[in-house]
ZASETI-999815 format. One record per residue: residue in one letter; y, x negated, z of N, C-alpha, C in turn. Coordinates in pm, whole numbers, plus 50000, padded with zeros to 5 digits. Each point is the difference from the previous one (the first is absolute). Example, Ala and Ser with C-alpha at 12.3 -4.5 7.8 and 13.67 -1.06 7.14 Angstrom:
A494314868150780501195008950000501204991050000;S501055003549928501194991850006501095007750073;
This chain:
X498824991650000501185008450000501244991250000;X501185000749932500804998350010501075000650117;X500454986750056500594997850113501515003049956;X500785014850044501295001649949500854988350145;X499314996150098501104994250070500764988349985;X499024993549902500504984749947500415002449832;X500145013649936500585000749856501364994350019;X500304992649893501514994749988500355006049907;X501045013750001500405002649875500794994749930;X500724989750028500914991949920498904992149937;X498914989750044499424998249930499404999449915;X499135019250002499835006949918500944997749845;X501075007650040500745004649907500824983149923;X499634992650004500264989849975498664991049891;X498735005150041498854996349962499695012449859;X500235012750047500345012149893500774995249907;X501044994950037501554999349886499404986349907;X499504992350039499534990949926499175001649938;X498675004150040498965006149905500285012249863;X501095008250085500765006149887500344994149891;X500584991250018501144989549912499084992649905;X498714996350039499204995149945498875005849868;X499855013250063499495012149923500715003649876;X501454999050016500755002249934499954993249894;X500424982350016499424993549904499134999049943;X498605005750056499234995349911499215015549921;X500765011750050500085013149909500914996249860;X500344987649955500195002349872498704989049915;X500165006949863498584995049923500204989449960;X501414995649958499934983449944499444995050112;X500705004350100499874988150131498354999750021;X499395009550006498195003350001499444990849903;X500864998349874499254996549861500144981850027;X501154998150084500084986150026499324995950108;X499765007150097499474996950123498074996749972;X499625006449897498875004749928499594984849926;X501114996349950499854983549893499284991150099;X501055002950123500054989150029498564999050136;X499475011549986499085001250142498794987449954;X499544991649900499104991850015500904985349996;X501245001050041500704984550028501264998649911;X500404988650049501725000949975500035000349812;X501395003749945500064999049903501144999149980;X501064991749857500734996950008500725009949948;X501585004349990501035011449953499314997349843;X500014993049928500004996849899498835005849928;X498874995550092498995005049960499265013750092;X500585006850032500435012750097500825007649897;X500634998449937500925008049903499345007649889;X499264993549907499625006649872498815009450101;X499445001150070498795002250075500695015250036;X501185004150074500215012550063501585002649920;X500344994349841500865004949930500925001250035;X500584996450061501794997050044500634989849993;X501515000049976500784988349965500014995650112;X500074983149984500134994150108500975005350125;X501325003349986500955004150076499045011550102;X499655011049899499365009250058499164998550134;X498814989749932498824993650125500644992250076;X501354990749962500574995150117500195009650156;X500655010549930500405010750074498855006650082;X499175005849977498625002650094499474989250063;X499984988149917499144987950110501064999250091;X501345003149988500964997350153499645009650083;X499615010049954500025013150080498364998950109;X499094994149888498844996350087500194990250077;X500614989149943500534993350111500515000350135;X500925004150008500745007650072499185010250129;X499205004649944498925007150074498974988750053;X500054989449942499034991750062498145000549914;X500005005249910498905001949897499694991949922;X501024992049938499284990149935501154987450051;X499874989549966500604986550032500454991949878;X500624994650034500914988949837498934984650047;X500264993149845499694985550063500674993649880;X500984990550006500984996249889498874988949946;X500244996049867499104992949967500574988849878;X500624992350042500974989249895499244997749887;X500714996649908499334995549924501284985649934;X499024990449998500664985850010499324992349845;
């Protein structure tokens, strides 16, 4: 049973608002269609692009947004 004497509702509603926020992002389909590429390992924008059909700018824009959420991660990669 659920112990209401130790619920923190600020906590709660703090743990809600985030999971919200998160749902949110990933209720759209590019973001699904990218999240989808990339589920067997990293891949680069470049080669991430022709794969889920959007201009680069575009996928910039969702990989910030997954970002941002903490879903996927950057790794800069020079080239010398």
């Amino acid at each position: 049973m659920f112990d209401l004497s130790r619920f923190d509702l600020s906590l709660f509603e703090d743990s809600a608002g985030r999971a919200a926020s998160l749902l949110r992002n990933l209720a759209n389909e590019r973001r699904l269609m990218i999240l989808c590429q990339l589920v067997d390992g990293e891949m680069s924008v470049g080669a991430l692009q022709p794969r889920v059909g959007l201009s680069q700018s575009a996928l910039s824009q969702h990989l910030a947004l997954l970002r941002e959420e903490g879903v996927v991660a950057t790794r800069r990669e020079g080239q010398s």
